[in-house]
The first five atom37 places (N, CA, C, CB, O) and aatype in JSON, in Angstrom:
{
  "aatype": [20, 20, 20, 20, 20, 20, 20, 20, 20, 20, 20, 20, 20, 20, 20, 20, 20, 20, 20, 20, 20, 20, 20, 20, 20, 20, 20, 20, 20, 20, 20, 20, 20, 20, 20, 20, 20, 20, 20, 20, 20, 20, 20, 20, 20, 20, 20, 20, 20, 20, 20, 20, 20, 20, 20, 20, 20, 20, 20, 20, 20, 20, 20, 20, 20, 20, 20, 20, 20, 20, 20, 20, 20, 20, 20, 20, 20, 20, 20, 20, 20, 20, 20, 20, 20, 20, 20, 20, 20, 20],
  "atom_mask": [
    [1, 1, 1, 1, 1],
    [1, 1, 1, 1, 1],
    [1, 1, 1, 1, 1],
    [1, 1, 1, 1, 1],
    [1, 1, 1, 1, 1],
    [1, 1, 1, 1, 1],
    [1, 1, 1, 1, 1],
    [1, 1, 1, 1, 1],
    [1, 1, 1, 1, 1],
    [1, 1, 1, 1, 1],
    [1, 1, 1, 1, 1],
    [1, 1, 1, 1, 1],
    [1, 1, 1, 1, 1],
    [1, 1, 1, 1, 1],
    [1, 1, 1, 1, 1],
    [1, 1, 1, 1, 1],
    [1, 1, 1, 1, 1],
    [1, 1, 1, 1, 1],
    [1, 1, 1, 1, 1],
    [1, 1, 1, 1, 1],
    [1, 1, 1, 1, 1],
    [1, 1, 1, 1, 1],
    [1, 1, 1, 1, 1],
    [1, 1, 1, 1, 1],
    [1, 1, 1, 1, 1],
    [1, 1, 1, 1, 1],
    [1, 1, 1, 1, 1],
    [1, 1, 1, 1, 1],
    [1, 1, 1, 1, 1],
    [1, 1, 1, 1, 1],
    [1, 1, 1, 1, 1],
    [1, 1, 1, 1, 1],
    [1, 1, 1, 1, 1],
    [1, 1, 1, 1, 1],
    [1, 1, 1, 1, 1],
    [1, 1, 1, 1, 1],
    [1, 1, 1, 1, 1],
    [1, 1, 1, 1, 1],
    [1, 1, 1, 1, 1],
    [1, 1, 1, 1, 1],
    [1, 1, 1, 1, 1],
    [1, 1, 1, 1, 1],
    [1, 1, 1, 1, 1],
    [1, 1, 1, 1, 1],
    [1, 1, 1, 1, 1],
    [1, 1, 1, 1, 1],
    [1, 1, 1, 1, 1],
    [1, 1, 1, 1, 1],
    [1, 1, 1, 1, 1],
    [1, 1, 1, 1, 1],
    [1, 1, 1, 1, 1],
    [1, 1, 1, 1, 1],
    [1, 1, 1, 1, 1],
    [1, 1, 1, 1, 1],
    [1, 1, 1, 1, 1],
    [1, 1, 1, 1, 1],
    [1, 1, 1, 1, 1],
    [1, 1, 1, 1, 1],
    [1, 1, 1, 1, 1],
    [1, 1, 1, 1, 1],
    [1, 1, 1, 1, 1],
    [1, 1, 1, 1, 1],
    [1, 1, 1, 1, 1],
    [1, 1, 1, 1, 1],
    [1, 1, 1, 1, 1],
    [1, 1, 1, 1, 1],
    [1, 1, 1, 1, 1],
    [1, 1, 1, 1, 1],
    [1, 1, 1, 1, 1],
    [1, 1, 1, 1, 1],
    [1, 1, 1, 1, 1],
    [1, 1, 1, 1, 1],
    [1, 1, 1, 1, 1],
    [1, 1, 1, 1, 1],
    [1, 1, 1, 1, 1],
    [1, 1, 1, 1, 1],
    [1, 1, 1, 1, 1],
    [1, 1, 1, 1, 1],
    [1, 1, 1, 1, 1],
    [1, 1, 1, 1, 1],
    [1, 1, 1, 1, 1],
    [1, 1, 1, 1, 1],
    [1, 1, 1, 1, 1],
    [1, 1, 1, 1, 1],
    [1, 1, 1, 1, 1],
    [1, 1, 1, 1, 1],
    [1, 1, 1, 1, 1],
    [1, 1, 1, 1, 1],
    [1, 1, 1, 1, 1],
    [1, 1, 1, 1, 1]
  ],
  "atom_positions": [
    [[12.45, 11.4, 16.43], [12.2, 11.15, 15.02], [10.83, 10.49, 14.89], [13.33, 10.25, 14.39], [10.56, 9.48, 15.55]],
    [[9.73, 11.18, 13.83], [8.92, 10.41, 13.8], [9.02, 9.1, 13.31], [8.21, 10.92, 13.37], [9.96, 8.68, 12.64]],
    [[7.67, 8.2, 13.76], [7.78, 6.91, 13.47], [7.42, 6.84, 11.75], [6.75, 6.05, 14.51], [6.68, 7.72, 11.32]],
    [[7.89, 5.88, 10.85], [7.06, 5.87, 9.64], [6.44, 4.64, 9.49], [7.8, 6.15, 8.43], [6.9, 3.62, 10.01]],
    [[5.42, 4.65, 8.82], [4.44, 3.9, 8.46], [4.8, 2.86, 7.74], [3.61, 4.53, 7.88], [5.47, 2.94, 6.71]],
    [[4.44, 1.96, 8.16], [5.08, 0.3, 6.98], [3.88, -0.42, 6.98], [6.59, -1.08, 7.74], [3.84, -1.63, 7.23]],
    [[2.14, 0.77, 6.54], [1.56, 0.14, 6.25], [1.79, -0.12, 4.73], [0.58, 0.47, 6.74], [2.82, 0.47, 4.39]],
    [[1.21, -0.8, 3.66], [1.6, -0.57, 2.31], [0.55, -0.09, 1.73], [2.09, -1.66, 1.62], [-0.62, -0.25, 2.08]],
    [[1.06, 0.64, 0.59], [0.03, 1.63, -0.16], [0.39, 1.56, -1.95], [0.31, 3.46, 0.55], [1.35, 1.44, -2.71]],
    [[-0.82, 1.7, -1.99], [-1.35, 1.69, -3.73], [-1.3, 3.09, -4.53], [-3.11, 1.2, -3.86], [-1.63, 4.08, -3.87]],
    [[-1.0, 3.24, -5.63], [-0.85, 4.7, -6.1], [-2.07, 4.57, -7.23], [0.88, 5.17, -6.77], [-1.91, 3.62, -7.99]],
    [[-3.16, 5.32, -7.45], [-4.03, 5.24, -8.62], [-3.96, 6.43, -9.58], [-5.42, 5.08, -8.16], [-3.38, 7.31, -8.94]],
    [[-4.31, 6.97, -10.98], [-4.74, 7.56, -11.57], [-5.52, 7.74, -12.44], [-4.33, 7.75, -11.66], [-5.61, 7.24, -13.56]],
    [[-6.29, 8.69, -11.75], [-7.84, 8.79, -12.99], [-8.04, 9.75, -14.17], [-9.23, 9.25, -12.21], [-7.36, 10.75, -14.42]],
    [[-8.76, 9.43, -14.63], [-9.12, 10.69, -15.69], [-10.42, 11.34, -15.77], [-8.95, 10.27, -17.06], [-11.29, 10.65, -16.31]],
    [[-10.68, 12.24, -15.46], [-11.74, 13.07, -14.95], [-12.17, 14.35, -16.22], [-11.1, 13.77, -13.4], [-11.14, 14.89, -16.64]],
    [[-13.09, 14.75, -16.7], [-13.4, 15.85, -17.49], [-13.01, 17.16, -17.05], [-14.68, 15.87, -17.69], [-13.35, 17.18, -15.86]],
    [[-12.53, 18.16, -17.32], [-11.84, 19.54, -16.48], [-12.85, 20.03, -15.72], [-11.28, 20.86, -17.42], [-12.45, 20.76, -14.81]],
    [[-14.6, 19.79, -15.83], [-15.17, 20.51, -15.21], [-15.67, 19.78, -14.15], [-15.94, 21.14, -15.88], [-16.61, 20.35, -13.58]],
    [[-15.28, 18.47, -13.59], [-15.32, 18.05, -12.53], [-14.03, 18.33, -12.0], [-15.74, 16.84, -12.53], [-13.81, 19.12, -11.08]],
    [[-13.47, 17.9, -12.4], [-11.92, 18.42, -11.62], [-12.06, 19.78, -11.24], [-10.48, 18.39, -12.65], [-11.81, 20.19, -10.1]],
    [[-12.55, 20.65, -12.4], [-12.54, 22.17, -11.5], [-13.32, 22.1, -10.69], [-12.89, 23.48, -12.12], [-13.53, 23.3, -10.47]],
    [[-14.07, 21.46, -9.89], [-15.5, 21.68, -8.79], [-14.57, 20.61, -7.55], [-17.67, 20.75, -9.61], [-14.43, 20.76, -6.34]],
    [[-14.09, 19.56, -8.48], [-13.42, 19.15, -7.24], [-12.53, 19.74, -6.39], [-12.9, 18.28, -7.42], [-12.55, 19.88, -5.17]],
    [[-11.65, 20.1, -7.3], [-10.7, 21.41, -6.99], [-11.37, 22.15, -5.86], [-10.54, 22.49, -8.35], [-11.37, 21.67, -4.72]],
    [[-11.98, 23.37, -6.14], [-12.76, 24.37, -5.69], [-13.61, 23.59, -4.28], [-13.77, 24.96, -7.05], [-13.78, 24.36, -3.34]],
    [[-14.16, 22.11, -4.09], [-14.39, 21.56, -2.64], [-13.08, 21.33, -1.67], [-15.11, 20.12, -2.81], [-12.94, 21.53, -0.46]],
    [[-11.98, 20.7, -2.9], [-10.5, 20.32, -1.74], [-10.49, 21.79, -1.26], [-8.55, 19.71, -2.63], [-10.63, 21.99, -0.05]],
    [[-10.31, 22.91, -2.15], [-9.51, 24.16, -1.73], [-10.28, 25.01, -0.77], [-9.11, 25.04, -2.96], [-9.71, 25.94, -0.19]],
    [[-12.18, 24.61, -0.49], [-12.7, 24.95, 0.22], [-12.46, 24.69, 1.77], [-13.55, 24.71, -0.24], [-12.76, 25.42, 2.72]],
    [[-11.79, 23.37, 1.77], [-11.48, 22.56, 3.29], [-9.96, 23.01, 3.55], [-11.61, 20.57, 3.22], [-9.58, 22.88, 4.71]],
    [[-9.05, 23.52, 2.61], [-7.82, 23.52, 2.94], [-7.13, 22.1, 2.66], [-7.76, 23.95, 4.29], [-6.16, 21.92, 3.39]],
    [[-7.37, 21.15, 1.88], [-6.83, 19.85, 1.1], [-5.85, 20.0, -0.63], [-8.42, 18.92, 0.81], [-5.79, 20.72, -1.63]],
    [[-5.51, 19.29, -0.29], [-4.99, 18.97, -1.91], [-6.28, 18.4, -2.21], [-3.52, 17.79, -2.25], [-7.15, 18.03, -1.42]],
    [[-6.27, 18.39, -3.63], [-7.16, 17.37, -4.7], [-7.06, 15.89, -4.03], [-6.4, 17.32, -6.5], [-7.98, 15.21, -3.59]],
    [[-5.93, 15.63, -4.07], [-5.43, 14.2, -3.33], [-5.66, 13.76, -2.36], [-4.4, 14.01, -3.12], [-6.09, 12.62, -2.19]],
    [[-5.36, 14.83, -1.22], [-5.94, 14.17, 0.16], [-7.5, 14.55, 0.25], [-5.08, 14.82, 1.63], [-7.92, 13.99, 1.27]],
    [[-8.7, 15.35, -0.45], [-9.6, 15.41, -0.44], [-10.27, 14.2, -1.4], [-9.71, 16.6, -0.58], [-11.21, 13.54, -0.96]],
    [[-9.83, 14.01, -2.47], [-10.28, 12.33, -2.89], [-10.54, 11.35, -1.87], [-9.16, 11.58, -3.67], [-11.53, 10.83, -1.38]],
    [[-9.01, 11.28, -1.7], [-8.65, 10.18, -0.74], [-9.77, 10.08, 0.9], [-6.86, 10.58, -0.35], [-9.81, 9.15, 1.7]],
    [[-10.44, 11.24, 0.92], [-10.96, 11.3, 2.02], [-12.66, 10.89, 1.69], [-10.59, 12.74, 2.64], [-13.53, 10.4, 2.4]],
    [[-12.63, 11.3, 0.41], [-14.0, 10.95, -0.23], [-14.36, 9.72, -0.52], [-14.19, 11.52, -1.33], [-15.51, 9.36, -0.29]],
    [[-13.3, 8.72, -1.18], [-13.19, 6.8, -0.5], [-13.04, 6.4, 0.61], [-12.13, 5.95, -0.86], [-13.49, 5.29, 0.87]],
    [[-12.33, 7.21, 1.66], [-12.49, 6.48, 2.78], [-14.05, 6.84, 3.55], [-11.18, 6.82, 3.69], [-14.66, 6.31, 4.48]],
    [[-14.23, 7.55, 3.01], [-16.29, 7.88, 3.64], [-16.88, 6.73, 2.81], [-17.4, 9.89, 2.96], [-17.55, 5.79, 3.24]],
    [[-16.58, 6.92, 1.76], [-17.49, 5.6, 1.26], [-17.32, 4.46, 1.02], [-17.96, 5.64, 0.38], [-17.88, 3.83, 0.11]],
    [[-16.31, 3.94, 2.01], [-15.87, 2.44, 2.79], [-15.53, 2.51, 3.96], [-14.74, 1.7, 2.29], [-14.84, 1.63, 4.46]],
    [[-16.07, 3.89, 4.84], [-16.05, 3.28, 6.05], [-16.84, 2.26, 7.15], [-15.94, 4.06, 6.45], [-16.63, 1.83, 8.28]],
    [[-17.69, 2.17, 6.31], [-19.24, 0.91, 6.64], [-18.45, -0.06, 6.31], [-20.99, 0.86, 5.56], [-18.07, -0.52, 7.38]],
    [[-17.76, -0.89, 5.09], [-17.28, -2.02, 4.89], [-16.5, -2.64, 5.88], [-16.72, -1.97, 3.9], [-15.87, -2.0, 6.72]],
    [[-16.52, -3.93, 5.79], [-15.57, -5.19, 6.5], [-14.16, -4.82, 5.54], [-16.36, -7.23, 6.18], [-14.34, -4.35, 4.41]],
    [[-13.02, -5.01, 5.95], [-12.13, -4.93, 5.16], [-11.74, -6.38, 4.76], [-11.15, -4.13, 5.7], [-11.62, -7.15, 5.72]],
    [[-11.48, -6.99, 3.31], [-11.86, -8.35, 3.0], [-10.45, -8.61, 3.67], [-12.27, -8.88, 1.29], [-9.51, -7.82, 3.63]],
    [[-10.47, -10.26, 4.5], [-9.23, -11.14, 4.58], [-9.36, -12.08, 3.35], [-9.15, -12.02, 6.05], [-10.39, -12.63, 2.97]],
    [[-8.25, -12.16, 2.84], [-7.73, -13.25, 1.52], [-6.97, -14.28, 2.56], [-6.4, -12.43, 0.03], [-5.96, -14.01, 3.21]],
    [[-7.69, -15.48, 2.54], [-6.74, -16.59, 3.25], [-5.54, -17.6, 2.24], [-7.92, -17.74, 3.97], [-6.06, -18.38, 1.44]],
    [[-4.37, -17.57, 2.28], [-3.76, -18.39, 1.95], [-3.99, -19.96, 1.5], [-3.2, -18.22, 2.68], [-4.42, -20.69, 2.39]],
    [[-3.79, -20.42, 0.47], [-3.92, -21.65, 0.11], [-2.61, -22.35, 0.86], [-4.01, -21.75, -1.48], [-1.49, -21.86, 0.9]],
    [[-3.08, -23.74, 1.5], [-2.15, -24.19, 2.55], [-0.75, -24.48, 1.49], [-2.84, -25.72, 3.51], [0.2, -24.64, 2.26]],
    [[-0.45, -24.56, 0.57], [0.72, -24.44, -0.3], [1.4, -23.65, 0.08], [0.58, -24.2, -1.5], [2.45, -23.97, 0.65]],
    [[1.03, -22.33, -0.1], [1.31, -21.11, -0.08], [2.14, -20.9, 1.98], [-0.43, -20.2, -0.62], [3.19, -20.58, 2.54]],
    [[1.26, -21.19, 2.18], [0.95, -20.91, 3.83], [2.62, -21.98, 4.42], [-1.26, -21.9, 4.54], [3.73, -21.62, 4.79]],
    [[2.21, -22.88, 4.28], [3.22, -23.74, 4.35], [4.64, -23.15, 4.01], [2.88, -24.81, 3.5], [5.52, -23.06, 4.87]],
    [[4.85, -22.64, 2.39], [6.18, -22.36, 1.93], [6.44, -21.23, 3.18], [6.3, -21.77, 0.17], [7.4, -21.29, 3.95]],
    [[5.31, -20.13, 3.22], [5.84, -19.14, 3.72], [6.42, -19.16, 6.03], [4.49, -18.04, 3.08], [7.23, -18.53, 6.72]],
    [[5.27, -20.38, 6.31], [5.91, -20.61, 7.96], [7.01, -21.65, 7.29], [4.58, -21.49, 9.5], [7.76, -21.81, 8.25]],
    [[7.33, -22.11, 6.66], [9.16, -22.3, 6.38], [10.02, -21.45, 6.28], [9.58, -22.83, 5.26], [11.17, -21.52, 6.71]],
    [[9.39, -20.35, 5.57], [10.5, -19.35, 5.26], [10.75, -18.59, 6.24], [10.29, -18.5, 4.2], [11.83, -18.01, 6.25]],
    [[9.62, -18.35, 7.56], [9.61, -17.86, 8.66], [10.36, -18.58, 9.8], [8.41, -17.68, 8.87], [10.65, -17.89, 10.78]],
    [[10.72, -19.96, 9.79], [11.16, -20.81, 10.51], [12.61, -20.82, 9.67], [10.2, -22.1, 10.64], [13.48, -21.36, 10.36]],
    [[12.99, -20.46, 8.63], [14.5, -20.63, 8.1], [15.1, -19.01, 8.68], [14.59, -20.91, 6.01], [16.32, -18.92, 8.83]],
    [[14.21, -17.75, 9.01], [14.67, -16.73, 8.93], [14.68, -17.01, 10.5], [14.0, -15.57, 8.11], [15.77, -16.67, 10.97]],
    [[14.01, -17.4, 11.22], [14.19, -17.17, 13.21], [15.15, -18.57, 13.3], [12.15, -17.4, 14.58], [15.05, -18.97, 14.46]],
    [[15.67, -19.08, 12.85], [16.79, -19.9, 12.89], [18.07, -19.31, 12.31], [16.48, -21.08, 12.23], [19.04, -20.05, 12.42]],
    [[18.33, -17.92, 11.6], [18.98, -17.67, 11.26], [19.92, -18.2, 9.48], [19.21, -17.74, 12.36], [21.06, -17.88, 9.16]],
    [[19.01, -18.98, 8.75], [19.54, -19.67, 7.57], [19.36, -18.72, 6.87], [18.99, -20.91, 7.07], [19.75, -19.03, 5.74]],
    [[18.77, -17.09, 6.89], [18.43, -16.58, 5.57], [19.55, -15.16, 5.87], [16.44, -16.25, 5.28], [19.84, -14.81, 7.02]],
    [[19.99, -14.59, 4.87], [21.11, -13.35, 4.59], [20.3, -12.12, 4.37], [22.14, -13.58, 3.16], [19.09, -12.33, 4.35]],
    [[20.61, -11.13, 4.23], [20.19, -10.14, 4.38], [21.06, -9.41, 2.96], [20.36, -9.71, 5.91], [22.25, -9.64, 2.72]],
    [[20.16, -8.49, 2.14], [21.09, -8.38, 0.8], [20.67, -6.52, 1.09], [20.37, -9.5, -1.16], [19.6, -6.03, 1.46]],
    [[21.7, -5.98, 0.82], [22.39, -4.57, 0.9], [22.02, -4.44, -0.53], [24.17, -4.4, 1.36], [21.15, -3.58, -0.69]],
    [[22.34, -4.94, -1.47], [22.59, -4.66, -2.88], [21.68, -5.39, -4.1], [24.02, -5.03, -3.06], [21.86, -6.47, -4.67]],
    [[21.02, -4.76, -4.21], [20.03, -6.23, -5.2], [20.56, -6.21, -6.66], [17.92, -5.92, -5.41], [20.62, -7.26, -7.3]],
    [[20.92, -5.09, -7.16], [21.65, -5.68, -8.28], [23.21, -6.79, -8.08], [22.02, -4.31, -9.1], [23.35, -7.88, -8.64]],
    [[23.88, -6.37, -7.46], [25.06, -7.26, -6.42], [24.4, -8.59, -6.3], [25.35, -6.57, -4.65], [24.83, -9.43, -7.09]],
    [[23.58, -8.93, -5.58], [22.86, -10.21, -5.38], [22.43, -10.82, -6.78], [21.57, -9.97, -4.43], [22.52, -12.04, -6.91]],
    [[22.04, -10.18, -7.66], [21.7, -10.71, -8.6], [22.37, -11.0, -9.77], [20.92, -10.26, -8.78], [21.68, -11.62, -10.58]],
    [[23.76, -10.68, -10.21], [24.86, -10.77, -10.71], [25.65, -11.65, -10.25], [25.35, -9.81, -10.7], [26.63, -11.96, -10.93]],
    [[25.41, -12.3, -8.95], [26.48, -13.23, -8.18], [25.88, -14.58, -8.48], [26.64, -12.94, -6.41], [26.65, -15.54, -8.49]],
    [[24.43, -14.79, -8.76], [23.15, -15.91, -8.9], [24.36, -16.18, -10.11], [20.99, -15.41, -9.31], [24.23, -17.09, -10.92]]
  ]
}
């Protein structure tokens, strides 16, 4: 079975004039791409030079969360099957 990905991902939509879209079109369909994965390939060329930014945690933040990491490898935290269930029982 392949493995799946648990990187996380963003969904965007643009709005484009028909006669770029038709030229874009007509480059994806030149390579054998969707519109989509030929976009998508056209941002990653023009951020593949960039640093990818780190956002550091404010020690507040940082703190709550190696607690919550230290309550879950100790075993204090449950595991919820049902989130409407869980949230009806609150």
């Amino acid at each position: 079975m392949p493995k799946l990905s648990t990187t996380p991902v963003s969904q965007i939509k643009i709005t484009i004039p028909e006669q770029l879209y038709a030229y874009l079109k007509s480059k994806a369909d030149k390579f054998g791409l969707t519109l989509s994965a030929y976009v998508k390939n056209l941002i990653i060329d023009d951020v593949k030079d960039m640093d990818m930014p780190i956002f550091k945690m404010s020690k507040e933040r940082e703190k709550i969360a190696l607690r919550a990491l230290d309550d879950y490898r100790k075993g204090k935290t449950k595991k919820i099957d049902n989130i409407d269930e869980y949230l009806n029982s609150l």
